[in-house]
N, CA, C and O atoms as a GROMACS GRO file, in nm:
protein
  536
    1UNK      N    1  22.368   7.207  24.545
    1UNK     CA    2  22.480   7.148  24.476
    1UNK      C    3  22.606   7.152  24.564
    1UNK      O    4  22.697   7.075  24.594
    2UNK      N    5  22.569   7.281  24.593
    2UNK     CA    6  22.735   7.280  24.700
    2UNK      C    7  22.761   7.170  24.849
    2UNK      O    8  22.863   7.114  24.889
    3UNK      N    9  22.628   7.174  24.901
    3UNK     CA   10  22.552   7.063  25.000
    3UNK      C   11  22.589   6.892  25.012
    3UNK      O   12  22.611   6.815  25.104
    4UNK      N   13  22.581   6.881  24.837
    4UNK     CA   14  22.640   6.728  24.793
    4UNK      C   15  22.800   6.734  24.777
    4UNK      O   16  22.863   6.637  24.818
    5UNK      N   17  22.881   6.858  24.713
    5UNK     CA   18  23.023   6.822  24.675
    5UNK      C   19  23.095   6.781  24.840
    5UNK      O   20  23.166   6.683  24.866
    6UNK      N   21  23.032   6.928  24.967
    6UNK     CA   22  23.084   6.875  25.064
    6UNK      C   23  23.055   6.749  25.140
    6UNK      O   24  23.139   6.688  25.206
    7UNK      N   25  22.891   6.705  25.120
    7UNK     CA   26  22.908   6.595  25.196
    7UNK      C   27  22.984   6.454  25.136
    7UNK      O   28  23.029   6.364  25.206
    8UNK      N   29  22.986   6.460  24.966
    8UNK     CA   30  23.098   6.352  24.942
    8UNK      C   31  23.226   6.414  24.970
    8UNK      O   32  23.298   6.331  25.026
    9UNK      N   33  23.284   6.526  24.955
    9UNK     CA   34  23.409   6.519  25.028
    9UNK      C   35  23.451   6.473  25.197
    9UNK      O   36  23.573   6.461  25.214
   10UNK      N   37  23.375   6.450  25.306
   10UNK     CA   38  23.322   6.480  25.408
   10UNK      C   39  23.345   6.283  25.389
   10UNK      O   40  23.452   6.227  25.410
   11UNK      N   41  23.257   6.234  25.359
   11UNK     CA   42  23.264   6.064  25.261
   11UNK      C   43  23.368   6.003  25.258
   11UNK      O   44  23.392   5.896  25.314
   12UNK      N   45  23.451   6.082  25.178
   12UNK     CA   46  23.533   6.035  25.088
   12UNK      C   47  23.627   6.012  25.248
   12UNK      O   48  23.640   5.900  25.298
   13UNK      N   49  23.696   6.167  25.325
   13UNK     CA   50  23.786   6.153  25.418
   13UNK      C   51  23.740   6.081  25.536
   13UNK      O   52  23.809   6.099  25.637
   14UNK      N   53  23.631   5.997  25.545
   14UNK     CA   54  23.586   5.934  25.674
   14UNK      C   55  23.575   5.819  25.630
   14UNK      O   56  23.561   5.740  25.724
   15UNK      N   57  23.575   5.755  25.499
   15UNK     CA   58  23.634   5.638  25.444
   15UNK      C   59  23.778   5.649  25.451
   15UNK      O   60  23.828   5.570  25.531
   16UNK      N   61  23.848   5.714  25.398
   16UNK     CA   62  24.024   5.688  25.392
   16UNK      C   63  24.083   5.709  25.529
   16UNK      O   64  24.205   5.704  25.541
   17UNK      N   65  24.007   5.731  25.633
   17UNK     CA   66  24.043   5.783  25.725
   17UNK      C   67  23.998   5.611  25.843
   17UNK      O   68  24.070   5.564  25.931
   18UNK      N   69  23.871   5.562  25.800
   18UNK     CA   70  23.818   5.451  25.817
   18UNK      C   71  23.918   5.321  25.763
   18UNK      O   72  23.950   5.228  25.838
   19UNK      N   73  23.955   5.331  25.641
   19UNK     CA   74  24.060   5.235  25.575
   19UNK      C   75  24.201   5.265  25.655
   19UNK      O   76  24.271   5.164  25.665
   20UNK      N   77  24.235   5.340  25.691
   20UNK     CA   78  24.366   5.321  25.682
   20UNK      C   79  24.399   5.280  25.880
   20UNK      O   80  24.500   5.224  25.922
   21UNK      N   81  24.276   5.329  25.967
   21UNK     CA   82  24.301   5.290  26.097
   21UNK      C   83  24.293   5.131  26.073
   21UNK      O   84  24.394   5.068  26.105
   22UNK      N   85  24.204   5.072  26.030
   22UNK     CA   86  24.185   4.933  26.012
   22UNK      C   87  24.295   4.869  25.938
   22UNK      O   88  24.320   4.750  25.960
   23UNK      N   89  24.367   4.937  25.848
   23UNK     CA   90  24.500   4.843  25.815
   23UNK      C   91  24.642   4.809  25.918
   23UNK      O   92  24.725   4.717  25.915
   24UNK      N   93  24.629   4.903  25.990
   24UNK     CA   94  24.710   4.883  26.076
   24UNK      C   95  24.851   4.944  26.061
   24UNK      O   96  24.926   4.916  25.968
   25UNK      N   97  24.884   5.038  26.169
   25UNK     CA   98  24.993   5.103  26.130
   25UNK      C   99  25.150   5.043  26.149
   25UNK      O  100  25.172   4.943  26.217
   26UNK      N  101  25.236   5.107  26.091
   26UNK     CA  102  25.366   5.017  26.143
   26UNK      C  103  25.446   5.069  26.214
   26UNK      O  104  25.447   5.187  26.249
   27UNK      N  105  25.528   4.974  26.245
   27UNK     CA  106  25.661   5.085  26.328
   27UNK      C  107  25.743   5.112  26.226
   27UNK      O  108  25.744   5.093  26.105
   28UNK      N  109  25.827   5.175  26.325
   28UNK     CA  110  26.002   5.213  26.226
   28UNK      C  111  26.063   5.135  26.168
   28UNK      O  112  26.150   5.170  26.088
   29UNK      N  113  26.025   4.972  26.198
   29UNK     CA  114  26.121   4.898  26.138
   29UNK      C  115  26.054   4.850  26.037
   29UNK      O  116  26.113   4.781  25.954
   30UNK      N  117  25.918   4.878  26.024
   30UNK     CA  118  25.853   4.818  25.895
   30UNK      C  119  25.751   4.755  25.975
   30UNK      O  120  25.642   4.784  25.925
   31UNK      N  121  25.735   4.666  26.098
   31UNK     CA  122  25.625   4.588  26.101
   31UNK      C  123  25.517   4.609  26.116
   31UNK      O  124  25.522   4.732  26.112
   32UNK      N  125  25.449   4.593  26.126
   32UNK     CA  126  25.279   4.576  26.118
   32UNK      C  127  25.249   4.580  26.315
   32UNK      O  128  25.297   4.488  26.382
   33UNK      N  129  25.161   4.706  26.392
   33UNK     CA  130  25.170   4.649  26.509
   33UNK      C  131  25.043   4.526  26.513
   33UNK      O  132  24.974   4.486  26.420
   34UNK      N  133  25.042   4.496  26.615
   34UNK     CA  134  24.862   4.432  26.626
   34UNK      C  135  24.878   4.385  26.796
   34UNK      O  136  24.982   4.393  26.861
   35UNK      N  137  24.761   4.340  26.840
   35UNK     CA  138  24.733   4.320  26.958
   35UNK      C  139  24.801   4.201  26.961
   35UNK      O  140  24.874   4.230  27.056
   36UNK      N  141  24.846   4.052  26.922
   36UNK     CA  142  24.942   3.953  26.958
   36UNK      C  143  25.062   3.999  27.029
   36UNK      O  144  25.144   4.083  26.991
   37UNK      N  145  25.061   3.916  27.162
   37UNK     CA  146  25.173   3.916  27.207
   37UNK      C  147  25.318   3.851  27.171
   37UNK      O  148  25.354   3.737  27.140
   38UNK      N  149  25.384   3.972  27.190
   38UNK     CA  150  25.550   3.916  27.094
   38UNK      C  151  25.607   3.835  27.242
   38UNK      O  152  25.566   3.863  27.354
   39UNK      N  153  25.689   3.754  27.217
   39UNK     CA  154  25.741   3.634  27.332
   39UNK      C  155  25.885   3.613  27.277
   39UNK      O  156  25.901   3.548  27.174
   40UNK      N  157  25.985   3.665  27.342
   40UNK     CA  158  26.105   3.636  27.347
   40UNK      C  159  26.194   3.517  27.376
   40UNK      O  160  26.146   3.441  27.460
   41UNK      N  161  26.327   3.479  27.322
   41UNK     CA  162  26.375   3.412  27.361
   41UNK      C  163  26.546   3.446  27.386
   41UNK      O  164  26.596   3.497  27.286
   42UNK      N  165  26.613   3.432  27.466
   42UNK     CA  166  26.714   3.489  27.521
   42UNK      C  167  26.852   3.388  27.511
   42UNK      O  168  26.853   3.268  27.535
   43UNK      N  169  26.968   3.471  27.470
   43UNK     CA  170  27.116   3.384  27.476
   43UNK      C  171  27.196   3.472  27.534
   43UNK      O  172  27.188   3.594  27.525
   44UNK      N  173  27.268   3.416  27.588
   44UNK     CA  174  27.385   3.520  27.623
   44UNK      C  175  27.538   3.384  27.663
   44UNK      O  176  27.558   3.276  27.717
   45UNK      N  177  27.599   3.481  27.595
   45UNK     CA  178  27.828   3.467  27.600
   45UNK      C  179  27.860   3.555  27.696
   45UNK      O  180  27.843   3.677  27.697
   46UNK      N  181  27.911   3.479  27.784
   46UNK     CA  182  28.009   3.498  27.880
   46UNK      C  183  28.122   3.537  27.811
   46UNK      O  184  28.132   3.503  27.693
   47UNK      N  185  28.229   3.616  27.874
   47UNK     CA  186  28.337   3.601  27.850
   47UNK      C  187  28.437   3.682  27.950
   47UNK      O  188  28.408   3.799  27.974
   48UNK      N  189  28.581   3.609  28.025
   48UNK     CA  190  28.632   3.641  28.069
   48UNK      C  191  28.773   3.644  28.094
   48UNK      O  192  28.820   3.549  28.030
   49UNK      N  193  28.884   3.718  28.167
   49UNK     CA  194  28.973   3.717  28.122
   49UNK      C  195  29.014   3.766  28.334
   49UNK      O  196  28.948   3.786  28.436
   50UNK      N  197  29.183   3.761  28.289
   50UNK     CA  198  29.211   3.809  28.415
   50UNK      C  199  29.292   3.916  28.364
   50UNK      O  200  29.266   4.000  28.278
   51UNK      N  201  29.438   3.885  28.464
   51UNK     CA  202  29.582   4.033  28.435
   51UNK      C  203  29.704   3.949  28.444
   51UNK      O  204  29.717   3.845  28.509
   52UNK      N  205  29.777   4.001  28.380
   52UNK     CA  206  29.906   3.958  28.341
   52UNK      C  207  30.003   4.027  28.452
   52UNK      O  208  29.971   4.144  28.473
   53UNK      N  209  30.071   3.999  28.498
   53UNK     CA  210  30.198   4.056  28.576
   53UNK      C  211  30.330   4.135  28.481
   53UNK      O  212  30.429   4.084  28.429
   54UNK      N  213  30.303   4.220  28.483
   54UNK     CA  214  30.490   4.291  28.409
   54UNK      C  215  30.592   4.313  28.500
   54UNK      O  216  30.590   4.290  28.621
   55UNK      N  217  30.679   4.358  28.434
   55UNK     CA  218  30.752   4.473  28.564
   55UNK      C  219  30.705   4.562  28.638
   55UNK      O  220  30.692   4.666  28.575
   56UNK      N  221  30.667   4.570  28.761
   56UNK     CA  222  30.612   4.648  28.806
   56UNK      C  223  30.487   4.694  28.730
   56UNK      O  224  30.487   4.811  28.691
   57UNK      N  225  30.418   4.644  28.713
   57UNK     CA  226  30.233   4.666  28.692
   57UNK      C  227  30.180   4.515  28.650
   57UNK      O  228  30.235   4.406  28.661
   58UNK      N  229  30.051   4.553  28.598
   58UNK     CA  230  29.968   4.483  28.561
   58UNK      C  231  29.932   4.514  28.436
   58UNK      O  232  29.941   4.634  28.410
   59UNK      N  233  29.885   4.427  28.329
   59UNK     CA  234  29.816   4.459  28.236
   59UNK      C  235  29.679   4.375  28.171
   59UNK      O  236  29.674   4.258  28.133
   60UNK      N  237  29.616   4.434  28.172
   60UNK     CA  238  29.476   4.309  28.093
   60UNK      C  239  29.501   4.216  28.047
   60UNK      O  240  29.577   4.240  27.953
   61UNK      N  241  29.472   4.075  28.060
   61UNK     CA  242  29.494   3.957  28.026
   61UNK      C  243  29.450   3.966  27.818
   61UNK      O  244  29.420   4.076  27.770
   62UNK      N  245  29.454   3.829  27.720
   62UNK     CA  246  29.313   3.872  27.704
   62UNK      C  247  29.230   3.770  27.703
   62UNK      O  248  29.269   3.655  27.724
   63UNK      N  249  29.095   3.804  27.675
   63UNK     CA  250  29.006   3.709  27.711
   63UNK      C  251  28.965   3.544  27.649
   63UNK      O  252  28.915   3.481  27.556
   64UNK      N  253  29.027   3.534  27.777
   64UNK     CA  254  29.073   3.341  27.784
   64UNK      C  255  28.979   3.253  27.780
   64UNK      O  256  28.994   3.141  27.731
   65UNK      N  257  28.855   3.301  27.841
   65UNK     CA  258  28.767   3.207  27.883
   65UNK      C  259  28.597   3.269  27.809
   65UNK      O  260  28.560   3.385  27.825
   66UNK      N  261  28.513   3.162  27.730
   66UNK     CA  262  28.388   3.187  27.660
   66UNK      C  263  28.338   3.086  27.710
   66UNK      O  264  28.384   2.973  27.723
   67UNK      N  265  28.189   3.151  27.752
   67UNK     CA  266  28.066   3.060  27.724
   67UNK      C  267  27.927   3.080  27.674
   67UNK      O  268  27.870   3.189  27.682
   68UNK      N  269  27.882   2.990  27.631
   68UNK     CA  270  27.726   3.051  27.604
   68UNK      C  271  27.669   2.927  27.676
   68UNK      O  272  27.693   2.813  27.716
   69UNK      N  273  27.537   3.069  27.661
   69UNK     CA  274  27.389   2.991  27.780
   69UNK      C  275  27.490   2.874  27.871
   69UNK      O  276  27.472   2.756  27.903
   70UNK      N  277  27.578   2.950  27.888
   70UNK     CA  278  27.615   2.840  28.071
   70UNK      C  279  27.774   2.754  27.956
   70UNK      O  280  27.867   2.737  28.035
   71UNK      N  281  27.810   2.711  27.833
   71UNK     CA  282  27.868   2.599  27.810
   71UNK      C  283  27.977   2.647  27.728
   71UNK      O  284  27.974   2.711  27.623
   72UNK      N  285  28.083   2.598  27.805
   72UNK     CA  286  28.245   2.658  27.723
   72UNK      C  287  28.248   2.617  27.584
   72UNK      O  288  28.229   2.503  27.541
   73UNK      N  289  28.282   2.763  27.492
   73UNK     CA  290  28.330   2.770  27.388
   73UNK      C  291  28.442   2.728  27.355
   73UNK      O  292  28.524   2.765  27.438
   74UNK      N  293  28.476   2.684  27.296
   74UNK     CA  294  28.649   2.638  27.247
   74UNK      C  295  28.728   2.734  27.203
   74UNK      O  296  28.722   2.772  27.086
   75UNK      N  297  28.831   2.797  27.311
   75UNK     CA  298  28.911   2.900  27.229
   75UNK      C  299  29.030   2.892  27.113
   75UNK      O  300  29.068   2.776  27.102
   76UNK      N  301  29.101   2.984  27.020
   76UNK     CA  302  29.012   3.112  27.062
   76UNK      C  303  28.866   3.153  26.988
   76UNK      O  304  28.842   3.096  26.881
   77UNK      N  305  28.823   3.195  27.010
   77UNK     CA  306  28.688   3.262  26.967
   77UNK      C  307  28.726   3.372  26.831
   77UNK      O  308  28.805   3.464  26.848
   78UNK      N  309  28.677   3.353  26.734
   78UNK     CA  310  28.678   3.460  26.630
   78UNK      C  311  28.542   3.519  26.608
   78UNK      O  312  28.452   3.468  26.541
   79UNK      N  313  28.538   3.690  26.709
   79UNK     CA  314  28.409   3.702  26.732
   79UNK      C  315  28.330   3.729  26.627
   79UNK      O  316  28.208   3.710  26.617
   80UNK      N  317  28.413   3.781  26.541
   80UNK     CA  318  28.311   3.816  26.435
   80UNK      C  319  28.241   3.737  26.357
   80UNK      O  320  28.136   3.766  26.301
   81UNK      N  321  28.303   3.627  26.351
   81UNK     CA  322  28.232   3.510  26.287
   81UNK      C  323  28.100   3.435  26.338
   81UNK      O  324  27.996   3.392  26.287
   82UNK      N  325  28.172   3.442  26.490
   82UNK     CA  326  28.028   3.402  26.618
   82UNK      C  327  27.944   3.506  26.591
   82UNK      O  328  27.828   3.465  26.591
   83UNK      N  329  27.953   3.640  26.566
   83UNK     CA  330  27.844   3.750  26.545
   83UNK      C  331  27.751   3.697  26.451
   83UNK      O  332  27.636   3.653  26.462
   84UNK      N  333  27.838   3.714  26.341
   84UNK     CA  334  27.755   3.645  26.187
   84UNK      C  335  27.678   3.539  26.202
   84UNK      O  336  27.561   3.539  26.164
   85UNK      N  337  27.726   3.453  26.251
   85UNK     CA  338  27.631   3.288  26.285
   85UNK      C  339  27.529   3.330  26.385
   85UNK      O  340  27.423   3.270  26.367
   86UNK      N  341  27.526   3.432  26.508
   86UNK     CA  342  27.408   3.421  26.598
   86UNK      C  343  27.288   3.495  26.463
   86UNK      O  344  27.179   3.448  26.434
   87UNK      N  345  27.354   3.620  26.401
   87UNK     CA  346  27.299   3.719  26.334
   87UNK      C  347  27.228   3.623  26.212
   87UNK      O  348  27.125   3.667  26.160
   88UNK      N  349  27.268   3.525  26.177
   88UNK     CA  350  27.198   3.450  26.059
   88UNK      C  351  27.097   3.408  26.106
   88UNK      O  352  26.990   3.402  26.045
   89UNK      N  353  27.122   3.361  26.262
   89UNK     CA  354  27.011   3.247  26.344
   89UNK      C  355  26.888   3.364  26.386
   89UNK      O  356  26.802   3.332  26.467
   90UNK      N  357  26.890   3.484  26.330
   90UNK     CA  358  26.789   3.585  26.376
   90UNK      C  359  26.842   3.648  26.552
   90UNK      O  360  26.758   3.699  26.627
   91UNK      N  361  26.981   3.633  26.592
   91UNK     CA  362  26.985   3.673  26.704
   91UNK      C  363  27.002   3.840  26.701
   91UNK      O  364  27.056   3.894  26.604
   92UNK      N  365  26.958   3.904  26.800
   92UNK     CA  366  27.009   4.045  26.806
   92UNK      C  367  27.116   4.105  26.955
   92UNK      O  368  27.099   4.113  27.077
   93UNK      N  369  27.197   4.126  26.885
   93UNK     CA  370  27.260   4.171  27.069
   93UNK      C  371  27.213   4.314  27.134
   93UNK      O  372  27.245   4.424  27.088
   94UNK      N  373  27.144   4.297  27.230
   94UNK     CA  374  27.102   4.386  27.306
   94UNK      C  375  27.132   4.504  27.445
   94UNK      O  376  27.074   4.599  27.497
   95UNK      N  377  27.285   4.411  27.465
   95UNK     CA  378  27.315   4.466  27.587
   95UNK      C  379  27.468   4.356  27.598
   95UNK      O  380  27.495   4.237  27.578
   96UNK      N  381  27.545   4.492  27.644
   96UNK     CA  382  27.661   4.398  27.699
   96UNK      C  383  27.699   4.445  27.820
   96UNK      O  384  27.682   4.567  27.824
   97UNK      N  385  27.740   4.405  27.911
   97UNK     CA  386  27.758   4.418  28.065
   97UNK      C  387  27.837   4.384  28.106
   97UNK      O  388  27.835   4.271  28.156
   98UNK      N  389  27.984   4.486  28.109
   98UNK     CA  390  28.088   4.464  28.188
   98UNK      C  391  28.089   4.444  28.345
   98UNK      O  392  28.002   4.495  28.416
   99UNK      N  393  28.194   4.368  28.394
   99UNK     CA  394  28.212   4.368  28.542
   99UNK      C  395  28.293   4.317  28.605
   99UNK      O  396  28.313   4.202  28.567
  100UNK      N  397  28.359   4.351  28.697
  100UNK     CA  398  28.436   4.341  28.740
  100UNK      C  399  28.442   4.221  28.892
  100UNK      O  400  28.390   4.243  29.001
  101UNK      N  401  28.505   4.123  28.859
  101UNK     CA  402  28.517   4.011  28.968
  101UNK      C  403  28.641   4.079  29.081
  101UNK      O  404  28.648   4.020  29.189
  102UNK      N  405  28.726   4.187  29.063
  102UNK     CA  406  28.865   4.168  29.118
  102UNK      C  407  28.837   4.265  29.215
  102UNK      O  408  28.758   4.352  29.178
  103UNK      N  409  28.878   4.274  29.322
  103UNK     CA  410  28.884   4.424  29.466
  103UNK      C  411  28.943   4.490  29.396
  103UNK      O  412  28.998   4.439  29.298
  104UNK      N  413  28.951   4.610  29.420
  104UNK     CA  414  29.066   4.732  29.410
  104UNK      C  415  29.194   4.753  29.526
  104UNK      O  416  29.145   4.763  29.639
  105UNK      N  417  29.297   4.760  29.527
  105UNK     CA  418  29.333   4.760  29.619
  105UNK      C  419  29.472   4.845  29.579
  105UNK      O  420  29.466   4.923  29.484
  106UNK      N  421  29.579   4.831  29.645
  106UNK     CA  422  29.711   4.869  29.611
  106UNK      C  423  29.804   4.761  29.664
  106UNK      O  424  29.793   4.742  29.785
  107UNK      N  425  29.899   4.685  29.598
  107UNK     CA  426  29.996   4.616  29.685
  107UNK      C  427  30.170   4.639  29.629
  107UNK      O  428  30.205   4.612  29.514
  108UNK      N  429  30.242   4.681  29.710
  108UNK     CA  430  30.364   4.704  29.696
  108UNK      C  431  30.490   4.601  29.798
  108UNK      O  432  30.476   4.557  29.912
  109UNK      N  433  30.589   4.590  29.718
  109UNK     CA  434  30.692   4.561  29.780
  109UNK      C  435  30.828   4.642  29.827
  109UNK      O  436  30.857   4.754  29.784
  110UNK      N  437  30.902   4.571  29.917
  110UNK     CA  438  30.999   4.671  29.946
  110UNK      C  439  31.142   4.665  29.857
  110UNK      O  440  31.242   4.736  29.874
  111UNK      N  441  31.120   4.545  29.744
  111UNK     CA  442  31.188   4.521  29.625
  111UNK      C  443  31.098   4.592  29.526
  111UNK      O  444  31.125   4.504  29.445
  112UNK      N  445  31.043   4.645  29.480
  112UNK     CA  446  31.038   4.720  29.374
  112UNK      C  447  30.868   4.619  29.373
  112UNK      O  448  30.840   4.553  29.272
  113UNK      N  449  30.812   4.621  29.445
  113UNK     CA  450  30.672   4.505  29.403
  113UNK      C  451  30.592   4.547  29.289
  113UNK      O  452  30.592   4.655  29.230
  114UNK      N  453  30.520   4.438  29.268
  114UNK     CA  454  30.388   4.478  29.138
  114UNK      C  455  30.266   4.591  29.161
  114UNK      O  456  30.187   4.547  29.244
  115UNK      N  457  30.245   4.666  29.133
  115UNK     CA  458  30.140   4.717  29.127
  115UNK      C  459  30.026   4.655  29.078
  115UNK      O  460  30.002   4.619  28.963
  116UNK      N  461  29.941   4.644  29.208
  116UNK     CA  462  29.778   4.546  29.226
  116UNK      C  463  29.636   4.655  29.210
  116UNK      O  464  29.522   4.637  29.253
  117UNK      N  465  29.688   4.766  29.135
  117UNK     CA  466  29.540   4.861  29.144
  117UNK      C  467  29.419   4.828  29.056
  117UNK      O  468  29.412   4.897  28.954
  118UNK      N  469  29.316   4.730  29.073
  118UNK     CA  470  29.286   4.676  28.976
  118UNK      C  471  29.148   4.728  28.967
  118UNK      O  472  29.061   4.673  28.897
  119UNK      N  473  29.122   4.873  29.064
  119UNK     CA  474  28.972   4.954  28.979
  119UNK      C  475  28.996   4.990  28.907
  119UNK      O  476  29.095   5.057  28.878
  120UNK      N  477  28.832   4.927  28.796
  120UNK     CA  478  28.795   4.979  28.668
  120UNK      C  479  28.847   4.870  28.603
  120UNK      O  480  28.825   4.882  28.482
  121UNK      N  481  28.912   4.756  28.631
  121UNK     CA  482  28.970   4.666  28.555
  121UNK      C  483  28.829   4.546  28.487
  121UNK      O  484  28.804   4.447  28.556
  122UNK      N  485  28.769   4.563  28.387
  122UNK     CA  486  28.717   4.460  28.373
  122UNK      C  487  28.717   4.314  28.349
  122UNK      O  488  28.767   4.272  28.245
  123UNK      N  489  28.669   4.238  28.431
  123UNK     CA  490  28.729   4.065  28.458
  123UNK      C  491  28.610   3.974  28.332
  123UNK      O  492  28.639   3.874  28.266
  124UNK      N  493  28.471   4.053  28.332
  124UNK     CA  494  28.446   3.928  28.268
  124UNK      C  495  28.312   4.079  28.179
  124UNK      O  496  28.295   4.188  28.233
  125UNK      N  497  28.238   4.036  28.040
  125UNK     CA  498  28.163   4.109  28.029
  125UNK      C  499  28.043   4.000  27.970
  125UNK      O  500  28.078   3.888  27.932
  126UNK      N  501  27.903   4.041  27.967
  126UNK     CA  502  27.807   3.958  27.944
  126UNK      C  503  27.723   4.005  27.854
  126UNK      O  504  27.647   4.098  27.879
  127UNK      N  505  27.732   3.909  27.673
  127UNK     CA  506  27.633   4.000  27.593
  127UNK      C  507  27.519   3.888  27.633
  127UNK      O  508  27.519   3.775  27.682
  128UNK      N  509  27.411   3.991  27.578
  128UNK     CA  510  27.234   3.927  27.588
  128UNK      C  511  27.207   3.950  27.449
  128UNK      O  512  27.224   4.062  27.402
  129UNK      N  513  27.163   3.844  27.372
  129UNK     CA  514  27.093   3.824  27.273
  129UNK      C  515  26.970   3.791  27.287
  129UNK      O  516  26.941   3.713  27.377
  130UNK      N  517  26.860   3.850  27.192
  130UNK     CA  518  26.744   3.804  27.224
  130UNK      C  519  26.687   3.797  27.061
  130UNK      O  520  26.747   3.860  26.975
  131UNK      N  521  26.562   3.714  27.026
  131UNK     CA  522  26.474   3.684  26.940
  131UNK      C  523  26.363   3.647  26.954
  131UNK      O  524  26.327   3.596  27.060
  132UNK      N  525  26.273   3.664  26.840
  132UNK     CA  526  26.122   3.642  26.887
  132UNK      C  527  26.136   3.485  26.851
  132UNK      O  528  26.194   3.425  26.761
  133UNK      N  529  26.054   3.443  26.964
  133UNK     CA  530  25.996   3.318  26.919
  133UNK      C  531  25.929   3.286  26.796
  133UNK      O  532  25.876   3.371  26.724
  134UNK      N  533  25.935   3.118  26.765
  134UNK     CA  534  25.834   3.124  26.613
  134UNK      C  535  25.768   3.074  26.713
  134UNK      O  536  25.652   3.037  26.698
   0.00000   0.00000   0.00000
């Protein structure tokens, strides 16, 4: 008697154990994995700006110039709204990438000149959006 309770218990966990590899497990975000390959599709906004001249310094422009996938935006840009509209279209932003177009340097005059120290100054930054293909 005892012979049968373990081998249906023994059954029972090599069926549920059988069912549940075959359903397929998910990730964190909920999906389902499976052997299909996922295939991306990619956007990315430009955006850039230069520096303003003061009295004696410089200060960050702001950013004057947008584009996506390569084609000028019409400024100004209200980003949050552009967020919302990629975010409806299923876009996700993945990465943004500052950088800097300008030398570093120092330039002075013997009138009181501008200060030209422009490391660390960022000139333009680049988000990447990406989505799965249908």
């Amino acid at each position: 008697m005892k012979n049968k309770i373990y081998l249906s218990l023994v059954l029972v966990a090599f069926l549920g154990l059988a069912g549940w590899s075959g359903y397929g497990q998910r990730t964190s975000s909920g999906q389902r994995t499976s052997s299909v390959k996922q295939t991306w599709e990619y956007k990315t906004i430009l955006r850039s700006r230069g520096f303003a001249a003061e009295e004696n310094h410089q200060r960050a422009a702001g950013w004057s110039s947008w584009a996506e996938d390569g084609k000028a935006l019409p400024t100004p840009v209200d980003i949050t709204a552009k967020l919302t509209q990629l975010g409806e279209q299923g876009w996700d932003l993945v990465a943004v990438t500052p950088r800097s177009s300008l030398l570093g340097g120092y330039e002075s005059g013997d009138e009181g000149g501008v200060s030209a120290d422009y490391a660390g100054f960022t000139s333009d930054e680049t988000w990447v959006f990406k989505r799965l293909k249908p």
